[in-house]
N, CA, C and O of each residue as an XYZ file, in Angstrom:
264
protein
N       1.307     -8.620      7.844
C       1.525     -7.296      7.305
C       3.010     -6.945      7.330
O       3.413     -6.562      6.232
N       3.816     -6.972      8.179
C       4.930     -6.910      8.493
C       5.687     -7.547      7.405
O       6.482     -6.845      6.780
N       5.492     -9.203      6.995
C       6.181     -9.775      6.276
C       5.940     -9.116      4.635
O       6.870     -9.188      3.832
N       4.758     -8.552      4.287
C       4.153     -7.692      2.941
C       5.600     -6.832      3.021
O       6.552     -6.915      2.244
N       5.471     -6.081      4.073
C       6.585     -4.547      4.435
C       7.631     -5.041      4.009
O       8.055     -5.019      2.854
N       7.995     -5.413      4.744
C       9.819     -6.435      4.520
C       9.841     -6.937      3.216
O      11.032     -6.835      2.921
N       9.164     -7.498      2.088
C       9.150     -7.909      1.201
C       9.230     -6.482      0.094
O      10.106     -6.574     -0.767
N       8.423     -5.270      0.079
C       8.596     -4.123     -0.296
C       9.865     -3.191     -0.169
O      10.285     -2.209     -0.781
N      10.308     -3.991      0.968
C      11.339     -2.500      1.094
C      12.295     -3.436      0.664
O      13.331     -2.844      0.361
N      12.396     -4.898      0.480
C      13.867     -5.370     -0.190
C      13.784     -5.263     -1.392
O      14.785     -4.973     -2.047
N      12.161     -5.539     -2.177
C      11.893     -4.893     -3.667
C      12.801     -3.286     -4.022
O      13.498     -2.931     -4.974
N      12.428     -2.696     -2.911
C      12.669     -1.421     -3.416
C      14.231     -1.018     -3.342
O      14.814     -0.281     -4.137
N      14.832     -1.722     -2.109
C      16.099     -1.715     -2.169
C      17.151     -2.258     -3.661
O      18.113     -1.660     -4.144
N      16.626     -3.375     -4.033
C      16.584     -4.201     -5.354
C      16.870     -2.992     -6.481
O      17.768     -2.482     -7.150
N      15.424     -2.916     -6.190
C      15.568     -1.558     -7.662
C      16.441     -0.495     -8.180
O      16.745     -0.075     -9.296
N      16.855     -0.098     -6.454
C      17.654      1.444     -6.362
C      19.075      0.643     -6.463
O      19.897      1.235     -7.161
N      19.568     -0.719     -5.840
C      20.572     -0.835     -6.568
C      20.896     -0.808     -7.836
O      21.790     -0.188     -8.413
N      19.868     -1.737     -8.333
C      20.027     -1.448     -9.632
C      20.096     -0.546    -10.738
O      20.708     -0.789    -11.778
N      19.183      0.952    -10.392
C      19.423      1.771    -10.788
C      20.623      2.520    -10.331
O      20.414      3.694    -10.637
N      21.371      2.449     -9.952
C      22.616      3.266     -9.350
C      23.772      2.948    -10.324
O      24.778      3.630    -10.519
N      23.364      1.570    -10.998
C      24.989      1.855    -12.157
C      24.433      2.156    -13.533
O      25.035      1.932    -14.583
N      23.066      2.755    -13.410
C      22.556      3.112    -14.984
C      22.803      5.056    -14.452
O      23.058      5.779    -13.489
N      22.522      5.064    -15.773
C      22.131      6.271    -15.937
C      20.694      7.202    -16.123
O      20.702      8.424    -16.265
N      19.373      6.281    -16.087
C      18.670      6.805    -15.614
C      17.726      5.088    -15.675
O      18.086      3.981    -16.076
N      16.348      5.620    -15.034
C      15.577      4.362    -14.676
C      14.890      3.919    -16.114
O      14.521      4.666    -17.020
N      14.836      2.606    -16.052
C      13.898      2.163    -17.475
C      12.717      1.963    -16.977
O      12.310      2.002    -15.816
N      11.948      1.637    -18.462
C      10.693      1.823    -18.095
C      10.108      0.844    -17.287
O       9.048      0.994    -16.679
N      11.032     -0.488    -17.281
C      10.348     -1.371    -16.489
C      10.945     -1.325    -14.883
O      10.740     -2.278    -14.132
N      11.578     -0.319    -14.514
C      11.329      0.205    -13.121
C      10.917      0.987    -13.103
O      11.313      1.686    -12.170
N      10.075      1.489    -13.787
C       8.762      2.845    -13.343
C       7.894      1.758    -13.415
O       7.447      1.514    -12.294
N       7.530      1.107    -14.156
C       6.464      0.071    -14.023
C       6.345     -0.441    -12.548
O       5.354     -0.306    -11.831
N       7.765     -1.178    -12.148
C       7.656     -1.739    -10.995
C       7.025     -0.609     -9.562
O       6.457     -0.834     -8.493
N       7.445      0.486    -10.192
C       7.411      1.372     -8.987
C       5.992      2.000     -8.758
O       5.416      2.235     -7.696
N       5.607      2.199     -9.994
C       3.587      2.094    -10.136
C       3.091      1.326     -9.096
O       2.748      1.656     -7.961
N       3.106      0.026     -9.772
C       2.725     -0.736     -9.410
C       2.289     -1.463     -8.166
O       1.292     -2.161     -7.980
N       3.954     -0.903     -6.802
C       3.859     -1.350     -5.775
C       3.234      0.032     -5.099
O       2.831     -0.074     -3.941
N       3.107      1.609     -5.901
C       2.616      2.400     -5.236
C       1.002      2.152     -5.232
O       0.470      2.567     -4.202
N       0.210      1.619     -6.084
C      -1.027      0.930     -6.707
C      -1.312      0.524     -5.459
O      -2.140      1.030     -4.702
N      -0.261     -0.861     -5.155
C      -0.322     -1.889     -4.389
C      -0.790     -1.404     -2.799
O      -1.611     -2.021     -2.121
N      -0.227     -0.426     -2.462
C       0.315     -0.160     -0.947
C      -1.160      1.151     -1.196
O      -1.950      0.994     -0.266
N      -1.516      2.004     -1.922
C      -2.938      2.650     -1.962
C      -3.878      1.879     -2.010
O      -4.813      2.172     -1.265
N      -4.031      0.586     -2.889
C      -5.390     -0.210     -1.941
C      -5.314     -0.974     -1.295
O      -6.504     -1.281     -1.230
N      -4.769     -1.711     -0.598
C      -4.260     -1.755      0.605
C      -4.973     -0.596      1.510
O      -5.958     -0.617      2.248
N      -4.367      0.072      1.264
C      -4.820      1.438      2.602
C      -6.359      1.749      2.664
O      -7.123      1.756      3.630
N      -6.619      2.057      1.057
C      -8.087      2.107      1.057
C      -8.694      1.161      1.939
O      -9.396      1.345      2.934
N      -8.272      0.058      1.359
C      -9.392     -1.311      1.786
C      -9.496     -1.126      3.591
O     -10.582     -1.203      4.166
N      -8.239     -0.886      4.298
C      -8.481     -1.482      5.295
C      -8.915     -0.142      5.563
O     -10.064     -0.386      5.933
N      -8.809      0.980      5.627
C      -9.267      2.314      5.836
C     -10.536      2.182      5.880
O     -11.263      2.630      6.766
N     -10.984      1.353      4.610
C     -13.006      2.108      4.256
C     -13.265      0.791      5.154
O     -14.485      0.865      5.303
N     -12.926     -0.158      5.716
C     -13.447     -1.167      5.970
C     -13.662     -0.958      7.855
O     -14.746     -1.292      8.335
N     -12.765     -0.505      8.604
C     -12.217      0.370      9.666
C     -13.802      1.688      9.605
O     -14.499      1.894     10.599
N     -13.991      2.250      8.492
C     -14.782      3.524      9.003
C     -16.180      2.522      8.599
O     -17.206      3.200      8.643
N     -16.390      1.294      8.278
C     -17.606      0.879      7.858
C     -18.101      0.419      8.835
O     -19.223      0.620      9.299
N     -16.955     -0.477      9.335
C     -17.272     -0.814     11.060
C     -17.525     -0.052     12.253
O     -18.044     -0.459     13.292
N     -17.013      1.332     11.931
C     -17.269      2.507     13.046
C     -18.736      3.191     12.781
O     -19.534      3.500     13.666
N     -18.931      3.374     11.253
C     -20.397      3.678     11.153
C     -21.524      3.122     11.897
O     -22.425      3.650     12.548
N     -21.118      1.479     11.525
C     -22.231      0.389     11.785
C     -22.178      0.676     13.021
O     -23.257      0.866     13.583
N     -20.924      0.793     13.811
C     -20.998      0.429     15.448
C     -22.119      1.676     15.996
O     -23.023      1.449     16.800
N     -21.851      2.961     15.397
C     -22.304      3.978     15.678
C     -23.589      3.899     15.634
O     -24.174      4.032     16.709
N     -24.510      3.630     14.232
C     -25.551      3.258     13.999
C     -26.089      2.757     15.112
O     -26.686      3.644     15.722
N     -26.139      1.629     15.685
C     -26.589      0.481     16.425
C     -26.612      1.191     18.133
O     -27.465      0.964     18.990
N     -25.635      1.908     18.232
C     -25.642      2.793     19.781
C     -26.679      4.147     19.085
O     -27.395      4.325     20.069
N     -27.044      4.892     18.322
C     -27.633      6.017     18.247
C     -29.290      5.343     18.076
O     -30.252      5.849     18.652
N     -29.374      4.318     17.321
C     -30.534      3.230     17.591
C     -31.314      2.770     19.223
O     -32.467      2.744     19.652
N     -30.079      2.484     19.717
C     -30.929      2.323     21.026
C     -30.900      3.450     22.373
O     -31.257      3.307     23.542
N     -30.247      4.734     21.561
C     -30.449      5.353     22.418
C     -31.776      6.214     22.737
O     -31.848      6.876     23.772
C-alpha cells in the first residue's frame, strides 16, 4: 500500500510541475486527475465494504450463539 502511495504522490507531483509553466491544465491532466481520484475511491470502497462484511459476519456468528 505504501509503495501504491509513493507512486501517487510522485504522479501528482509530476503533474503540478508540469502544470506550473502552462497557463492553465489540459484536458489530459484532468483526465489524469479523474482518474487517480476514481482510483484511490475504490480502493477505499473495496477495503471499507470488505472490513464492515467481515464485522457483520463476525457479529452474526457471536449473536448466533448467544
Amino acid at each position: 500500500m505504501n509503495a501504491l502511495l509513493t507512486s501517487l504522490v510522485a504522479l501528482w507531483n509530476d503533474i503540478t510541475d508540469r502544470a506550473k509553466g502552462e497557463k492553465g491544465a489540459t484536458a489530459t491532466e484532468y483526465a489524469l486527475l479523474v482518474g487517480l481520484i476514481a482510483l484511490v475511491i475504490i480502493g477505499g470502497v473495496t477495503l471499507f465494504g470488505n472490513n464492515l462484511q467481515t464485522f457483520f459476519s463476525n457479529l452474526g456468528v457471536k449473536v448466533g450463539n448467544w
